[in-house]
C-alpha distance (Angstrom), angle and dihedral (degrees) to the residues before:
residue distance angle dihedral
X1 . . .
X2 3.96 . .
X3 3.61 107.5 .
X4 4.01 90.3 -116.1
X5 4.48 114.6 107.4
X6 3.70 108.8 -109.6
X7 3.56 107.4 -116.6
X8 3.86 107.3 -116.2
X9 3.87 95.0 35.6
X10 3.32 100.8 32.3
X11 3.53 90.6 -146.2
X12 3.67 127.3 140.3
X13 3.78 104.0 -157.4
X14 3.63 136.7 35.6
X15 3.92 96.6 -101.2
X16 3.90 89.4 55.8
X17 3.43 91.3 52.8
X18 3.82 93.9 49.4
X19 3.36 90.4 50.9
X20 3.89 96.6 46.3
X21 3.46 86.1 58.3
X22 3.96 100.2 44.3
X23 4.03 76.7 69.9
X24 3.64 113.7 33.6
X25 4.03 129.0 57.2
X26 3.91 117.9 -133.6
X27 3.74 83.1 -136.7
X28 3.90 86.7 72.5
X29 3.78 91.8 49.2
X30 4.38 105.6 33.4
X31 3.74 88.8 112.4
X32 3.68 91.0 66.1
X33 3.86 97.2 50.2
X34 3.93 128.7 79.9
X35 3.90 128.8 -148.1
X36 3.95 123.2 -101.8
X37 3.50 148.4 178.8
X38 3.27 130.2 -130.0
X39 4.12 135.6 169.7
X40 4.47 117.7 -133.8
X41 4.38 117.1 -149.0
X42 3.69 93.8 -155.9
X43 3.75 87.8 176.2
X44 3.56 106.6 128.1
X45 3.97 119.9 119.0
X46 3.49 138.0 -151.5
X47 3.74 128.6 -148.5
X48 3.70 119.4 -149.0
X49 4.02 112.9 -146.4
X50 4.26 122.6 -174.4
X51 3.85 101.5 -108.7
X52 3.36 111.3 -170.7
X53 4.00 117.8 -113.9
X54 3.37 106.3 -118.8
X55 4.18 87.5 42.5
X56 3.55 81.3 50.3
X57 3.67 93.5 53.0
X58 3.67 94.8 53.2
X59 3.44 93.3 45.3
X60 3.86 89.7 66.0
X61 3.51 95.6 41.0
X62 4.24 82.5 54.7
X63 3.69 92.7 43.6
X64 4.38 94.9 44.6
X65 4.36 78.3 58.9
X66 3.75 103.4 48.6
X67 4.39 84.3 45.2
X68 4.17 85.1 -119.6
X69 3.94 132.5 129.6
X70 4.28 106.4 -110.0
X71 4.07 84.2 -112.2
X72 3.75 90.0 61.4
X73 3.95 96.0 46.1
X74 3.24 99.3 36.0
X75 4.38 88.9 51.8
X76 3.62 90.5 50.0
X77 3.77 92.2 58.5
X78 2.89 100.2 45.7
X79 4.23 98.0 44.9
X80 4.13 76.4 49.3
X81 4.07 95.7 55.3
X82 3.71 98.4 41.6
X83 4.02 90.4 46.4
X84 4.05 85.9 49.1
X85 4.00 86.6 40.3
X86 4.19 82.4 48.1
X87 3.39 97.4 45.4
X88 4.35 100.4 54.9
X89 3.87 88.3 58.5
């Protein structure tokens, strides 16, 4: 973030503005913003693989302990294997 305040906030980092906003209502504030346009990529896929139950199981149970969704735990093993699988060839 540039080191400049933002002008409603007048925050100068993401936190500050998060916690602006955890206390204020853009309702209060709509006169000082100004319409845009802006275009989305929502290209990202997802492949779905057959994980067996129990596997799947544990890999909830591993995934409630490090505070993370199954997804996340379960990409960052694997994106750790195939780099240590990548790595010895």
């Amino acid at each position: 973030m540039p080191e400049n305040k933002t002008p409603i906030s007048n925050a100068s980092s993401y936190a500050e503005i998060g916690e602006f906003w955890d206390s204020h209502d853009l309702a209060d504030h709509w006169d000082e913003t100004r319409e845009v346009e802006f275009e989305v990529d929502l290209s990202s896929s997802v492949i779905y693989f057959a994980v067996d139950k129990n596997l799947a199981e544990k890999l909830r149970s591993a995934a409630r302990a490090h505070g993370v969704s199954p997804d996340t735990l379960l990409n960052v093993w694997l994106q750790e294997h195939v780099a240590a699988e990548h790595s010895t060839k």
